[in-house]
C-alpha positions in Angstrom: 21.5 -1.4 -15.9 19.2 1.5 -16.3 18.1 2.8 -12.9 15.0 5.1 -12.6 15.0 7.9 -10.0 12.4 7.6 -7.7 10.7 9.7 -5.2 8.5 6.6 -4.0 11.3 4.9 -2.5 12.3 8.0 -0.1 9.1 8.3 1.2 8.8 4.6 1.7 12.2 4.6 3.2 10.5 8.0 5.8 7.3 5.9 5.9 9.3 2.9 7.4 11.5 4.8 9.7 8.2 6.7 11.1 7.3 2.7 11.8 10.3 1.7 13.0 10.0 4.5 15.5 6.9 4.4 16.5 7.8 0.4 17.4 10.7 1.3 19.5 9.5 4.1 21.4 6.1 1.7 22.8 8.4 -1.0 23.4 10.1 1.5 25.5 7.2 2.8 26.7 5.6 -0.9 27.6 9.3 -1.8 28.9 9.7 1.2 31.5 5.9 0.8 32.9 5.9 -0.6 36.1 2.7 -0.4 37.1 0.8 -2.3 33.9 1.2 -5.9 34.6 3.1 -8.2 32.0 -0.2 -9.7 30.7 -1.5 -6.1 29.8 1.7 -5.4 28.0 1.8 -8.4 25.6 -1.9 -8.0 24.9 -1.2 -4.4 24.1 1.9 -5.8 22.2 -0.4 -8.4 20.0 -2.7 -5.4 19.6 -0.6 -3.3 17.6 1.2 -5.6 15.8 -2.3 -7.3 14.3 -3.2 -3.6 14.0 0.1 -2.9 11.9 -1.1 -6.5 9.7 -4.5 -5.2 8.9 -3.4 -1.9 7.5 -0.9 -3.8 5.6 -4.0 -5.4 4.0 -6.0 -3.0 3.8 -3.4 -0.9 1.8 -2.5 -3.7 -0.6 -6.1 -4.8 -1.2 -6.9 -1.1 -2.2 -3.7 -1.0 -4.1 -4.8 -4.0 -6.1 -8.5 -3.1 -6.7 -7.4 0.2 -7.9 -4.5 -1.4 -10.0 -7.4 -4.2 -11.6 -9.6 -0.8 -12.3 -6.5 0.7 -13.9 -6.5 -2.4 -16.0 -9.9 -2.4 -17.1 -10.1 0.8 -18.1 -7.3 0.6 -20.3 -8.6 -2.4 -22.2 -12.0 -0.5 -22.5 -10.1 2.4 -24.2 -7.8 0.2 -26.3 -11.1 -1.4 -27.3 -12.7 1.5 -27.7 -9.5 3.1 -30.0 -9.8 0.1 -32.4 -13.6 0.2 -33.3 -13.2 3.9 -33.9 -10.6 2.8 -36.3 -11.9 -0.2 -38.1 -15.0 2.2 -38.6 -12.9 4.9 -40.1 -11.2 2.6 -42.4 -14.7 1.7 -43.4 -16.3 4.6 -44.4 -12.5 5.4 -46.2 -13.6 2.3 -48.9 
């Protein structure tokens, strides 16, 4: 098996933990508060975590749009690179 070293998967392993953080210390937070009723605390709850789903989106739908332009530009080039060549072997007869 050939295994690539990757930088990505540190920071996503950082970029996770910063989460995973972040998650414990306001459930702690919403835990220890006394004075917010319960009702508060789950809508603050809900709020973060639909929060936490839309950025998901938001970062894979960018990922993909600029992944599709990646693609697209590559088959312009490639298109690009073989009528340059047909019209080189052209002018060669």
């Amino acid at each position: 098996m050939n295994y690539e070293r990757n930088d990505n998967t540190l920071i996503m392993f950082l970029n996770g933990a910063g989460v995973a953080a972040a998650y414990a210390l306001l459930a702690i937070s919403l835990w220890l508060s006394t004075e917010v009723p319960l009702a508060t605390k789950g809508y603050w709850g809900m709020g973060i975590v639909l929060l936490t789903l839309s950025l998901i989106n938001v970062v894979k739908y960018r990922f993909d749009w600029r992944s599709t332009e990646d693609r697209i530009r590559k088959i312009e080039e490639a298109k690009n690179e073989k009528i340059l060549e047909e019209f080189v072997s052209d002018e060669k007869r």
